[in-house]
C-alpha angles and dihedrals in degrees: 000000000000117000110228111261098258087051083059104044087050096045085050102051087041094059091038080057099052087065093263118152120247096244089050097046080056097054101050084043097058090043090039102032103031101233142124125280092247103039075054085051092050088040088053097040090047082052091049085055098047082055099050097045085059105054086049086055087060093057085213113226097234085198086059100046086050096054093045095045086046088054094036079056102036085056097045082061097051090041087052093038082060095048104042092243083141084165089060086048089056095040088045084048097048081055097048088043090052090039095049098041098240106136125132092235087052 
C-alpha cells in the first residue's frame, strides 16, 4: 500500500536524521513505501531541502558550533584517555588538529 507523500517525506526525513545514508533511506522507501525507486530518490532529495532550509532558518552561530564541536572533541579524548581506546584518541586528535588548523601542510 503507498504511504501518502507527506508520510514519505517525513519517514524520510526521520530516517536521514537518524544518521542513515541516502541510498539507504531509498531503498527502505521503495520496499516500505511501495514506490518507485525514483519517486524514493525525489522524496529523499525534497527532505534534504527541508533540511537544509532549516538549518538556514537558524542562522547557526559558526563561532558557536566551533566551540561546541572543540569541547564535544576535547571530551571524547578525555572519555578514550580513560578507557584505554587509544584508536578513538588518534582518530579525536586528528579532528582537533583539522578543526583547529593545525596541520603541518596548513
Amino acid at each position: 500500500m503507498k504511504a501518502a507523500p507527506a508520510h514519505r517525506q517525513q519517514l524520510a526525513l526521520d530516517l536521514l536524521l537518524t544518521g542513515k545514508s541516502a541510498t539507504s533511506t531509498v531503498a527502505h522507501l521503495t520496499q516500505h513505501c511501495s514506490i518507485s525507486r525514483r519517486q524514493a530518490q525525489r522524496t529523499v532529495r525534497e527532505a534534504y531541502q527541508l533540511l537544509k532550509s532549516d538549518v538556514d532558518a537558524c542562522a547557526i552561530d559558526r563561532p558557536a558550533q566551533v566551540a561546541k564541536l572543540l569541547h564535544l572533541l576535547e571530551t571524547t579524548c578525555e572519555l578514550a584517555l580513560a578507557a584505554k581506546q587509544f584508536n578513538s584518541v588518534v582518530n579525536a586528535s586528528r579532528e582537533l588538529r583539522e578543526l583547529l588548523g593545525l596541520s603541518a601542510d596548513k
